[in-house]
N, C-alpha and C positions, 0 to 999 in steps of 0.2 A: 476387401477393399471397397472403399463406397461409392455406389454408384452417381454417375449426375445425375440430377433429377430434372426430369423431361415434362414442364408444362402440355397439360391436352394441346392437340394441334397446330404442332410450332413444329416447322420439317428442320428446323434448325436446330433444336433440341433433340430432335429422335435423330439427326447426320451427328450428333457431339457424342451422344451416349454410345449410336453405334463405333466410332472410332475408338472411343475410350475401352474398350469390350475387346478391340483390336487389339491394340497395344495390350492389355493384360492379358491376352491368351497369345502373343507373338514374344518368342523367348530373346529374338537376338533384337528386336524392334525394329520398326519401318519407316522408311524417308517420307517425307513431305509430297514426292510424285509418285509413288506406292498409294498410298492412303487417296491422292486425287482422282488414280485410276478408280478405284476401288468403291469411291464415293462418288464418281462420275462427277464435280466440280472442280475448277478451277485449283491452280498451287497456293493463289492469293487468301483464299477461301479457308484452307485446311491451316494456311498459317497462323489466320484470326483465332479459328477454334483449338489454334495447341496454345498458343502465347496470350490467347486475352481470356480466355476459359477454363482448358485442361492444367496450363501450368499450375493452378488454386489447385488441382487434385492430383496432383503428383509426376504429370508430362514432363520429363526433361530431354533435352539433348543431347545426344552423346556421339559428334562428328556430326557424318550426316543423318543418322538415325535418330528414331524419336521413340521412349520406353518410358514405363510406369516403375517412380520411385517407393519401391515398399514407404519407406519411412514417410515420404510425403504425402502418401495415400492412404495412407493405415489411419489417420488422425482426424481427416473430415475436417480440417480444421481451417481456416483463409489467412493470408499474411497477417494481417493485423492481431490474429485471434495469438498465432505464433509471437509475434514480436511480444506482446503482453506476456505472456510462458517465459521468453527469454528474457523480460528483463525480471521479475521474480527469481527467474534460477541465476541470476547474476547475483540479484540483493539479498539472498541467502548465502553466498557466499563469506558475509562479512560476519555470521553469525555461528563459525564454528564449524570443525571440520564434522563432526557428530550432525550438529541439525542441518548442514548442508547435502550430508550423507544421504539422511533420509529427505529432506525436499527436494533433492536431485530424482530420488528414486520415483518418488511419486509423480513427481512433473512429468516424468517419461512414461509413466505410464498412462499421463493423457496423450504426451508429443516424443514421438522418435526424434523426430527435427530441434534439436534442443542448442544447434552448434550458429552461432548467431555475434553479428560484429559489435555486440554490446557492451558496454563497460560502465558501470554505477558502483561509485562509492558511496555508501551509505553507512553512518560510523554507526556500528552494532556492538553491543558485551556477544562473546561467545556463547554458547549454551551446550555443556556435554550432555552425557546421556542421561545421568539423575537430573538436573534440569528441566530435560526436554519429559522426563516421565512428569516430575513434579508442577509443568507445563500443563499436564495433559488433564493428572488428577482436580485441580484447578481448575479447569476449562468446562470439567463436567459437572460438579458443584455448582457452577455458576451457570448454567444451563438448565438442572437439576433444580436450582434453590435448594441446596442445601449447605445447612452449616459447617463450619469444617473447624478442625484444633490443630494447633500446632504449636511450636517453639521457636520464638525471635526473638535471638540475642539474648540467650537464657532465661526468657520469662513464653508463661505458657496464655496464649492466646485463643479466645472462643471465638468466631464470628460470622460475619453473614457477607459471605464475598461476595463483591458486584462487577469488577472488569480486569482483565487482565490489560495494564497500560505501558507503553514506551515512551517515556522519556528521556528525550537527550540523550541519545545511542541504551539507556537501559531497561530491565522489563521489573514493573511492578505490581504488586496485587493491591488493588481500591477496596476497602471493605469496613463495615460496622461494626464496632466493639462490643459484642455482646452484653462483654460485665462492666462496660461504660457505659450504659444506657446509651446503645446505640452510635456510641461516638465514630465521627468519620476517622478514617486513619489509612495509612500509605505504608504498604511494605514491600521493603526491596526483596524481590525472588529467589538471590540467590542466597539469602540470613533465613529463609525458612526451612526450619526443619522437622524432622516427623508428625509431616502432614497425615490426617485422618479425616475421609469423610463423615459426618455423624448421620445420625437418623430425622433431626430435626430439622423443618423446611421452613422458608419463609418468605415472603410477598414483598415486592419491590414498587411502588407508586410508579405514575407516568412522571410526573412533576421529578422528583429524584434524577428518573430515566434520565430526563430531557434537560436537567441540570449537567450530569456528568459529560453530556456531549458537550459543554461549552469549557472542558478543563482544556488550558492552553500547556500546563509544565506543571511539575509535581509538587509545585506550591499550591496549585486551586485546593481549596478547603469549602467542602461541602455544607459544613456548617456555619459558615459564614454567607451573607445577601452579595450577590452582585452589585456592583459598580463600574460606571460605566468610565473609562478613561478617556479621551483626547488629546487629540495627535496628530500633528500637523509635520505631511513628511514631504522633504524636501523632492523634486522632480528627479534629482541624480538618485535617486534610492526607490521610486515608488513603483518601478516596475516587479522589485521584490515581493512587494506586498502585494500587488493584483497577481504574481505567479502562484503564490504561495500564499492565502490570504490566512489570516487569523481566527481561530475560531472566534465566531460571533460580530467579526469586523463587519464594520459598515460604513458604507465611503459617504460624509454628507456633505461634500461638498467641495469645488475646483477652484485656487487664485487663478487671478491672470498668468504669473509667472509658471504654472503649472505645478504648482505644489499641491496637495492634497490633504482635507482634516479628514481623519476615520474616527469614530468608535470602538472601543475593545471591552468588552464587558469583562472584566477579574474580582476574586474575592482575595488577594493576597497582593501587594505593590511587587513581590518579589516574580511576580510572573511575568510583568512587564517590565523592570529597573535594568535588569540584563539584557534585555533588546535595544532597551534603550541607548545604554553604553554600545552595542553592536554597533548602531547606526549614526551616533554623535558624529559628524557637529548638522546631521540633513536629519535630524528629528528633532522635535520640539514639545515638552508638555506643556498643552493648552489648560486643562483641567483634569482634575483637579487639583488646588493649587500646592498641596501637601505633596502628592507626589511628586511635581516641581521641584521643590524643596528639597525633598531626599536626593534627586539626582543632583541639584547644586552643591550639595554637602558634599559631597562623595567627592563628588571633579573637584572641588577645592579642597578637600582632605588630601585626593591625588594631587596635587599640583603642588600643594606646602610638602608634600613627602618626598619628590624627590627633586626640591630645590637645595 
């Protein structure tokens, strides 16, 4: 169990440590006027140091006694540290009883304390146990720089993986066509099959890097330039987007009415056309005027369809 740690010359850190030393070497545990004998201070006193201090390392109450919970002291860890742990072992849950199995297991063996009033749905594909191997192989390649082969969709692919990505509940592999000179290309993880690492390594630019952080959905195409779109969103909807901002958003500017125009940098209209639709009729394309366009087509393609 970890100890508190007792700054130099603070009698109030060497009364906490000593108490906590009590409680782990006391099997049935000790009241609140136990411990103030014992500590020659006040009941007030010994209260502070179990409820504003010890409880972070595992003091609980049990009636009138007060004892060290293995589980809550074995971890070293403080609520917040906990609450983070629990909500990951909740959002593994959407992801398959197999990769739940093993993210449970591992989670606990940072945190016993894994029992928590948490609930997040997060829509996830499943991943079984080939998956979560062909997860792994993957994961090291791309760490490694090395090339890998495989077979998707019955043709056999060379290339030079760069991130394993989630989009829209699914998991994809981002990577370079070797015998396309290079070509950018998206493949869904679960159409891959007998994967091989090879021998051959290869170098990934900064610029590349710091391009693929700005993919919003499995439309960004690397081989295409950024453009920047504009977006004027209505006040009933803008608190979405400062929760959850968009990759590369940037708010330039507030109406009176309290509507907001952002920037969103994409290289494909289809990254942003589906959002769009989400949040109709409190978003609006400002520029450019093309993609305008396509969202008008479309509402009035829907609108003649089902008159």
């Amino acid at each position: 169990m970890p100890k508190v740690e007792r700054p130099s010359n603070n009698s109030k850190w060497e009364r906490i440590n000593t108490i906590y030393e009590l409680l782990k070497q006391s099997c049935d545990g000790m009241s609140i006027q136990d411990l103030s004998k014992q500590m020659d201070v006040s009941t007030k006193t010994i209260q502070r140091d179990l409820y504003e201090v010890l409880g972070e390392y595992g003091a609980v109450k049990q009636g009138r006694m007060w004892k060290l919970d293995n589980k809550k002291a074995e971890d070293n860890l403080n609520s917040n540290e906990r609450i983070i742990l629990g909500i990951l072992d909740e959002m593994a849950k959407n992801a398959g009883s197999s990769f739940y199995g093993k993210a449970h297991s591992l989670l606990k063996q940072i945190s016993q304390q894994l029992e928590h009033p948490i609930f997040a749905n997060v829509e996830s594909e499943s991943l079984d146990e080939s998956h979560i191997e062909l997860f792994s192989l993957l994961e090291k390649a791309i760490k490694t720089k090395h090339t890998v082969s495989f077979t998707y969709k019955k043709h056999v692919f060379d290339v030079q993986p760069l991130k394993l990505a989630f989009f829209d509940s699914f998991w994809y592999l981002l990577a370079l066509d070797i015998n396309e000179e290079n070509k950018f290309k998206k493949f869904y993880l679960k159409s891959i099959n007998s994967l091989t690492i090879q021998d051959n390594t290869f170098a990934i630019n900064t610029t590349l890097e710091e391009r693929l952080k700005k993919a919003n959905s499995i439309w960004f195409d690397l081989d295409k330039e950024l453009f920047d779109v504009h977006l004027l969103i209505d006040k009933e909807v803008i608190t979405y987007f400062e929760r959850k901002p968009l990759k590369g958003q940037t708010i330039i500017g507030k109406d009176a009415d309290g509507s907001v125009e952002i920037i969103v940098p994409i290289t494909h209209e289809m990254e942003i056309v589906p959002l769009i639709f989400w949040y109709v009729p409190y978003i609006k394309v400002l520029e450019p005027q093309w993609i305008a366009d396509i969202v008008k087509e479309k509402i009035h393609a829907y609108h003649q369809s089902i008159q």
